[in-house]
TORKOL-4160 file (C-alpha; in steps of 0.2 Angstrom, whole numbers, padded with zeros to 4 digits, m for minus):
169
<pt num="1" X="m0075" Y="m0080" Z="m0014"/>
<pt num="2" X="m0064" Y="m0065" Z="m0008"/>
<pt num="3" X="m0047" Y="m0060" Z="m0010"/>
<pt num="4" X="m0034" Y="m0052" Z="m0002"/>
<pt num="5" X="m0022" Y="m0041" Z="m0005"/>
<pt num="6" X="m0009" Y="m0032" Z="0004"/>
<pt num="7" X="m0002" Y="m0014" Z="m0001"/>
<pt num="8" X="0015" Y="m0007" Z="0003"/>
<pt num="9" X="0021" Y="0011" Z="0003"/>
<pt num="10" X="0039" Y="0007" Z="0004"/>
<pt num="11" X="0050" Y="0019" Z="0013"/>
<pt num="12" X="0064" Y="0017" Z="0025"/>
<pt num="13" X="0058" Y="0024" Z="0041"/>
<pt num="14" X="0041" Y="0021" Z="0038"/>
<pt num="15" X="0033" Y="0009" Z="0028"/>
<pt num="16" X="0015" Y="0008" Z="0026"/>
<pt num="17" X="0005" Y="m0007" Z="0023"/>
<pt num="18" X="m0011" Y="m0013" Z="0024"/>
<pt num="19" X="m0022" Y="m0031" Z="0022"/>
<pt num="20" X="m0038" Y="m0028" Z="0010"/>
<pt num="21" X="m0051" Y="m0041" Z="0010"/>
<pt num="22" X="m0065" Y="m0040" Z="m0007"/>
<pt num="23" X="m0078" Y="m0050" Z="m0004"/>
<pt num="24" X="m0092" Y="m0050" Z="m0016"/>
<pt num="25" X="m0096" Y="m0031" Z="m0020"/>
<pt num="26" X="m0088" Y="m0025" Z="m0004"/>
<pt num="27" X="m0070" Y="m0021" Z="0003"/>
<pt num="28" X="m0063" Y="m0019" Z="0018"/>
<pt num="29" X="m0049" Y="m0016" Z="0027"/>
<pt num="30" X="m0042" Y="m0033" Z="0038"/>
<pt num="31" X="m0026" Y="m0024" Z="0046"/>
<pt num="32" X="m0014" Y="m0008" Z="0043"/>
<pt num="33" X="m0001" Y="m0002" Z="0050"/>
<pt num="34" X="0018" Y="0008" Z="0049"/>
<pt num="35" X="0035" Y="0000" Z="0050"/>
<pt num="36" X="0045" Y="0012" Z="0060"/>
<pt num="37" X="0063" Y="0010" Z="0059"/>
<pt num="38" X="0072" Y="0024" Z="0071"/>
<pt num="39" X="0082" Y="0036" Z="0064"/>
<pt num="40" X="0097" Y="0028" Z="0074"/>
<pt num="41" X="0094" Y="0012" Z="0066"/>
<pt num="42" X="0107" Y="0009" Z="0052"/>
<pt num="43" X="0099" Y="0006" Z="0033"/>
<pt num="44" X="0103" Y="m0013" Z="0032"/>
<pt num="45" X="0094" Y="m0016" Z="0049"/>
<pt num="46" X="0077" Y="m0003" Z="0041"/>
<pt num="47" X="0081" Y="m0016" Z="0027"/>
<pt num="48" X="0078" Y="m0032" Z="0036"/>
<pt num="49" X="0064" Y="m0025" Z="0047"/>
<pt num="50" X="0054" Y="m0021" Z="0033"/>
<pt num="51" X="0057" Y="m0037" Z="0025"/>
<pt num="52" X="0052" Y="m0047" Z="0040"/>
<pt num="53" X="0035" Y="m0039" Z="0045"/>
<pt num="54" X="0031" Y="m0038" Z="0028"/>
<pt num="55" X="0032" Y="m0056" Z="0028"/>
<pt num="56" X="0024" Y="m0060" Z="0045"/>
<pt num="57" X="0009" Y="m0048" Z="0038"/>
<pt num="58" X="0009" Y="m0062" Z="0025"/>
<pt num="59" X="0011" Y="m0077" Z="0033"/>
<pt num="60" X="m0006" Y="m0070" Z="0045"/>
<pt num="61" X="m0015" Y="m0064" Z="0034"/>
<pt num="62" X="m0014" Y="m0073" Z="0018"/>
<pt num="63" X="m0013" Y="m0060" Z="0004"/>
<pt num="64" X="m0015" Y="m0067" Z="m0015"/>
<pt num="65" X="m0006" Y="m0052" Z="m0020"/>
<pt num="66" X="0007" Y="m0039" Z="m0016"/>
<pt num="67" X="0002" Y="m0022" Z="m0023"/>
<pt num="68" X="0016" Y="m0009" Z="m0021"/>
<pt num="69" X="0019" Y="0010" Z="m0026"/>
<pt num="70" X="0031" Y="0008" Z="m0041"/>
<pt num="71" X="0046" Y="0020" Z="m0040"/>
<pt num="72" X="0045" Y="0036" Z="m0041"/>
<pt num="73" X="0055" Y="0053" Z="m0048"/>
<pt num="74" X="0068" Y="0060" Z="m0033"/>
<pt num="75" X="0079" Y="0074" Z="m0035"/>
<pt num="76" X="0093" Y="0066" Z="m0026"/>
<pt num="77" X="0102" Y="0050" Z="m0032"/>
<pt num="78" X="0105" Y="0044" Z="m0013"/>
<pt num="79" X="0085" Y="0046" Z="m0009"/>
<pt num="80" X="0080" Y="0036" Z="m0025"/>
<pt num="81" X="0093" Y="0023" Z="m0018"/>
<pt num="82" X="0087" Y="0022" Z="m0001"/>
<pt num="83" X="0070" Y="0019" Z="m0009"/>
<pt num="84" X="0075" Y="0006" Z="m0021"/>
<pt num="85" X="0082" Y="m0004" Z="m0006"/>
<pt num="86" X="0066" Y="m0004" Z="0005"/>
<pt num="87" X="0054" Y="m0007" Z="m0012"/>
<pt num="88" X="0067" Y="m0021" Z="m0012"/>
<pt num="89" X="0066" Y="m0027" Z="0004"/>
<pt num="90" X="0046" Y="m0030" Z="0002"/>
<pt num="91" X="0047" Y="m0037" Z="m0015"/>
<pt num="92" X="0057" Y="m0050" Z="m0007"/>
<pt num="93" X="0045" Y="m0052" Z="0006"/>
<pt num="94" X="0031" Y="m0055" Z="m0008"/>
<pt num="95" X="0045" Y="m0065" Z="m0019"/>
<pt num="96" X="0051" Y="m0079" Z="m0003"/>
<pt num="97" X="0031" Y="m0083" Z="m0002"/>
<pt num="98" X="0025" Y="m0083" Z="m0019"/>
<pt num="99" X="0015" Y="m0069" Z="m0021"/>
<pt num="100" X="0009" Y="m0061" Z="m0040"/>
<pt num="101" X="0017" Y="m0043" Z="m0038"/>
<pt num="102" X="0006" Y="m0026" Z="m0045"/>
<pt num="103" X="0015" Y="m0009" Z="m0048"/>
<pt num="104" X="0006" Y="0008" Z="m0045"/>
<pt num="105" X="0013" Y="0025" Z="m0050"/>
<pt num="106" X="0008" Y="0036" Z="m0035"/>
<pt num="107" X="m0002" Y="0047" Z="m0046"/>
<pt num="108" X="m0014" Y="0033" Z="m0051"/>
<pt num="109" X="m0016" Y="0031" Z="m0033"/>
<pt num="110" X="m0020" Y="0048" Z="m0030"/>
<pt num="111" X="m0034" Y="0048" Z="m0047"/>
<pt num="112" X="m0041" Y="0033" Z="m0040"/>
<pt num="113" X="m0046" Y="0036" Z="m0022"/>
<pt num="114" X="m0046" Y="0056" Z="m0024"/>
<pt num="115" X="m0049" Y="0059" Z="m0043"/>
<pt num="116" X="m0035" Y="0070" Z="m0044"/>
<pt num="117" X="m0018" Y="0064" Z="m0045"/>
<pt num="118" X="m0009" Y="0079" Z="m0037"/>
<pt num="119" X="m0019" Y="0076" Z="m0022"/>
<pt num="120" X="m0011" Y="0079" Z="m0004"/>
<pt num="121" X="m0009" Y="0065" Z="0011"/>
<pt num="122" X="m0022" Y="0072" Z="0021"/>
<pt num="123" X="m0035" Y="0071" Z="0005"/>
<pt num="124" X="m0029" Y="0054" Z="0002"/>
<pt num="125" X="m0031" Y="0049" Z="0021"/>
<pt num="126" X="m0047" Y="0057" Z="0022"/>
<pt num="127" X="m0055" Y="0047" Z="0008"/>
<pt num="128" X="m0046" Y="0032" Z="0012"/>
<pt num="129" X="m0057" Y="0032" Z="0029"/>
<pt num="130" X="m0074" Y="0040" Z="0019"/>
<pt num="131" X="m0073" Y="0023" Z="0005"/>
<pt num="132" X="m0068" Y="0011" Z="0020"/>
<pt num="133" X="m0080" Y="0016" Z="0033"/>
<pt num="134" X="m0067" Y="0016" Z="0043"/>
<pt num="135" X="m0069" Y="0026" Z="0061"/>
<pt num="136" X="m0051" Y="0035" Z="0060"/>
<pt num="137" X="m0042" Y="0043" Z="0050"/>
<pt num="138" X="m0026" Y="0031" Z="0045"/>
<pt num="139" X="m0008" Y="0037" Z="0048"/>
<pt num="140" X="m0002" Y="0046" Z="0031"/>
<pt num="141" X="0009" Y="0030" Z="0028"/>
<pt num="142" X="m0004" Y="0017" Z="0031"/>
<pt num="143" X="m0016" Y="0027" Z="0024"/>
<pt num="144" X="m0005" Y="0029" Z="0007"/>
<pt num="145" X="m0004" Y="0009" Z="0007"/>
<pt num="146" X="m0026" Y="0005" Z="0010"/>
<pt num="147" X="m0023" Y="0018" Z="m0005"/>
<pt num="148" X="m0013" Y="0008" Z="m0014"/>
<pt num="149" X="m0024" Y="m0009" Z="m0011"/>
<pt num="150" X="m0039" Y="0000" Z="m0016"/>
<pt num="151" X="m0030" Y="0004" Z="m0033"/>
<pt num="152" X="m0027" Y="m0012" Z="m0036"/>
<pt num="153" X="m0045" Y="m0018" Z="m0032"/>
<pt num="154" X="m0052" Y="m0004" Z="m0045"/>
<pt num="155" X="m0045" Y="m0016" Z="m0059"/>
<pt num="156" X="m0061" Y="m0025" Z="m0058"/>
<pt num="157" X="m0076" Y="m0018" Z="m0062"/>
<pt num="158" X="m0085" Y="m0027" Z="m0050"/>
<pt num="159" X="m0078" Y="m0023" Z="m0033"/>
<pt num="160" X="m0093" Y="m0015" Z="m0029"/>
<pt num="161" X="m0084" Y="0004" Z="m0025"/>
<pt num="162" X="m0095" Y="0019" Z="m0031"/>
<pt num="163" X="m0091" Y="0026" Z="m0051"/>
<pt num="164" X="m0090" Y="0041" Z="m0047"/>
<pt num="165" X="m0076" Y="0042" Z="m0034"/>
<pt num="166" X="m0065" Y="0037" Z="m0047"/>
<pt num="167" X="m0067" Y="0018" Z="m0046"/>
<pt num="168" X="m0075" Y="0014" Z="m0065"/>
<pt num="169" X="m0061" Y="0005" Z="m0071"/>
């Protein structure tokens, strides 16, 4: 049986995200990509951008659960708003289908694919593509949201990813 889940680095002008497939004691990456939303696109329209692919990713690929960065700590009161509103606009993507919603604090990320949770996006990037075999290195945004989905796979003990990259449980 295998299971899907779909990982979202939310951000305004470039959302990561990124379709996860564990299949017995193996996991792979089934699609990632960015949403870019031009810096002359104005927030509500980011907003609904980010909302809809999310939800076409869905609806194509058929996640069982939505596993997104939690929020993090901002200096400035306008950034942490602008990205409460895109976190919001792809937890209602996962909320208008149904799907079980799973909170990681970008540090945990970072621990569990890296093993150090003050890691830079190029490491992350760069480990992202060594544990997924993948042939390129991901764009920092899609790479932070395969990041993300491999977080949320560690929770089980059995997804087959090495111990000692981090992934005991």
């Amino acid at each position: 049986m295998s299971e899907r889940v779909i990982g979202v680095d939310p951000s305004l002008r470039a959302t990561g995200y990124a379709v996860l497939e564990r299949s017995g004691g193996s996991v792979r990456a089934v699609h990632y990509g960015t949403i870019v939303n031009p810096p002359a696109l104005a927030h509500p329209a980011c907003l609904l951008a980010i909302h809809d692919r999310l939800l076409e990713a869905c609806r194509e690929f058929q996640p069982t659960a939505m596993a997104i960065e939690s929020t993090i700590y901002v200096q400035s009161y306008k950034t942490a708003i602008v990205l409460g509103a895109a976190r919001g606009a792809a937890l209602l993507a996962a909320a208008r289908i149904g799907l079980p919603l799973h909170e990681y604090a970008p540090r945990r990320v970072k621990q569990a694919v890296v093993g150090r949770g003050g890691a830079q996006k190029t490491q992350v990037a760069f480990m992202v593509r060594a544990l997924l075999g993948l042939r390129d290195t991901p764009p920092p945004d899609a790479a932070d949201a395969l990041a993300i989905g491999l977080t949320h796979f560690q929770k089980n003990p059995y997804s087959g990813l090495p111990s000692e990259a981090g992934w005991g449980g």
